[in-house]
N, C-alpha and C positions, 0 to 999 in steps of 0.2 A: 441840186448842186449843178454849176452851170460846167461846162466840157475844163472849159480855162482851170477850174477849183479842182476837176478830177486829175486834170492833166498835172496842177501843181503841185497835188498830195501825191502826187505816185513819184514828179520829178524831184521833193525835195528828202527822198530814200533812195535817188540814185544820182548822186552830184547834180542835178540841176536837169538834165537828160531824158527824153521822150524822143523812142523811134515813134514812126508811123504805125511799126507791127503793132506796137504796145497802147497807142490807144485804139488801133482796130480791137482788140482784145478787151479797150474797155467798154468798145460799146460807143467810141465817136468815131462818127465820120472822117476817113483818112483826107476829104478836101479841108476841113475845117482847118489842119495845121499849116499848110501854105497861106489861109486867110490871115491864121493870126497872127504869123510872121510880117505879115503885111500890113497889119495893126500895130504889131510894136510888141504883142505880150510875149510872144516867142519870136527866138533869134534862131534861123537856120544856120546849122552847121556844117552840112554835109548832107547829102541824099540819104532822106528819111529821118535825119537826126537832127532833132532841133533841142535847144538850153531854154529854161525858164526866163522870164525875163529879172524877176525877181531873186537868183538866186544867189546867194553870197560867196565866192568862191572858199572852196579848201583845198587844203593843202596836196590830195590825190586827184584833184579834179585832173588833171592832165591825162593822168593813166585808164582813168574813167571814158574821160572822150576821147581819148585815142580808140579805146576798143569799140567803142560805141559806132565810130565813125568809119571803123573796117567792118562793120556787118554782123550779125549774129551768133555764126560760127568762129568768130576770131577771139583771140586770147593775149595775154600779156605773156609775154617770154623773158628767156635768159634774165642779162642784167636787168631790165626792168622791175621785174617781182621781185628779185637783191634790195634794188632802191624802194618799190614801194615796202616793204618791210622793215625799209633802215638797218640790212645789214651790213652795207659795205657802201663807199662811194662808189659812185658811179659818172658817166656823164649825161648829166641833167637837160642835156639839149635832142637827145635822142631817146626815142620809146621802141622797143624791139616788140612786133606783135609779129602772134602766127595765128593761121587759121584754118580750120580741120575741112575749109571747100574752096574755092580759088576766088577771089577775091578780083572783081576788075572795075572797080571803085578807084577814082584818082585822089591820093591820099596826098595831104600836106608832104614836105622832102625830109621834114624832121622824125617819118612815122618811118621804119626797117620793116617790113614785111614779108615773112615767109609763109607762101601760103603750102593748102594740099599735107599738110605736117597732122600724122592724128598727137590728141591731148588727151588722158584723162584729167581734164581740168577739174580743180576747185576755185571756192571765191576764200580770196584773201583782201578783208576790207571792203568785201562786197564786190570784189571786182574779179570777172572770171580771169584766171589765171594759170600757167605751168604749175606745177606742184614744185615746193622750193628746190629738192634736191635732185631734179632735173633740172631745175631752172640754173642751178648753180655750176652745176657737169658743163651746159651750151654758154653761161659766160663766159666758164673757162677756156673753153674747146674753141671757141670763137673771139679770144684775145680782149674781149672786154674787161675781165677783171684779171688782175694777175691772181698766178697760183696761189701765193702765200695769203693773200687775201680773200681769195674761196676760203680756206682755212679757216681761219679767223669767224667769216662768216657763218659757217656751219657751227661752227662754237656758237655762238650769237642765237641762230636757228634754233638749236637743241637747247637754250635755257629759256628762250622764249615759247618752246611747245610745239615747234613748229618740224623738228624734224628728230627721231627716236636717234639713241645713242647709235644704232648699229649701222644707220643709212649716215653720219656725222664721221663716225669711225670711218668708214669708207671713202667718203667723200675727202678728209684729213689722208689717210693711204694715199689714197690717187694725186695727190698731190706732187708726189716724187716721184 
């Protein structure tokens, strides 16, 4: 299997996406990925993070490469993990990321970054993530979504599996 083949089964299980850590991991050579940027197979995105060339987009790709493109320890936050869940609208031109080490990567103006924030993160959609019902306390606390709309959302959350009656309960409380 040639690096390109290795590189392409691993990127098309994470939107399209190969750091440099990740094929040192597989065993290529971390020069190879600037060569084949330079060939055309891989498109660089960001220091260390290069896209498939071949890959089709989807519909989370965004929230994918935003994280990708803040570094290892960074995460999806607040409204973001709201939107990628399709609980609530949100606004679609902003990605709220945090990261659990300080981040001094120069990021697109559309990417919010809170760095130094700890997470017990999970992957929601494969993408590491806030847990929803913090995620959904910092949209509200931080004016991105309104109250009655966290509401709503956590209804949403809890028939989806995503968050138990009692953290729902509460979240609904805090509302007023």
């Amino acid at each position: 299997m040639t690096a390109y083949e290795m590189l392409w089964d691993f990127a098309e299980d994470h939107y399209g996406i190969v750091t440099t850590s990740q094929a040192v991991a597989m065993g290529i050579d971390k020069h190879q990925l600037p060569a084949m940027a330079k060939r055309g197979t891989l498109i660089k995105k960001g220091y260390g993070v290069y896209l498939a060339k071949h890959h089709i987009p989807r519909e989370n790709d965004v929230y994918a490469h935003s994280v990708a493109l803040a570094g290892e320890m960074a995460y999806l936050r607040g409204a973001s993990v709201v939107a990628l869940l399709k609980l609530a609208p949100t606004n679609p031109g902003i990605v709220y990321l945090g990261a659990t080490a300080r981040v001094r990567r120069r990021l697109p103006d559309n990417l919010r970054l809170v760095d130094m924030r700890p997470c017990e993160c999970v992957r929601y959609e494969g993408i590491r993530s806030q847990p929803i019902a913090e995620a959904l306390r910092i949209a509200r606390n931080e004016g991105a979504i309104e109250a009655d709309r966290i509401a709503d959302a956590a209804e949403k959350a809890y028939e989806n599996g995503f968050l138990s009656e009692l953290e729902m309960n509460e979240l609904i409380r805090e509302r007023s």
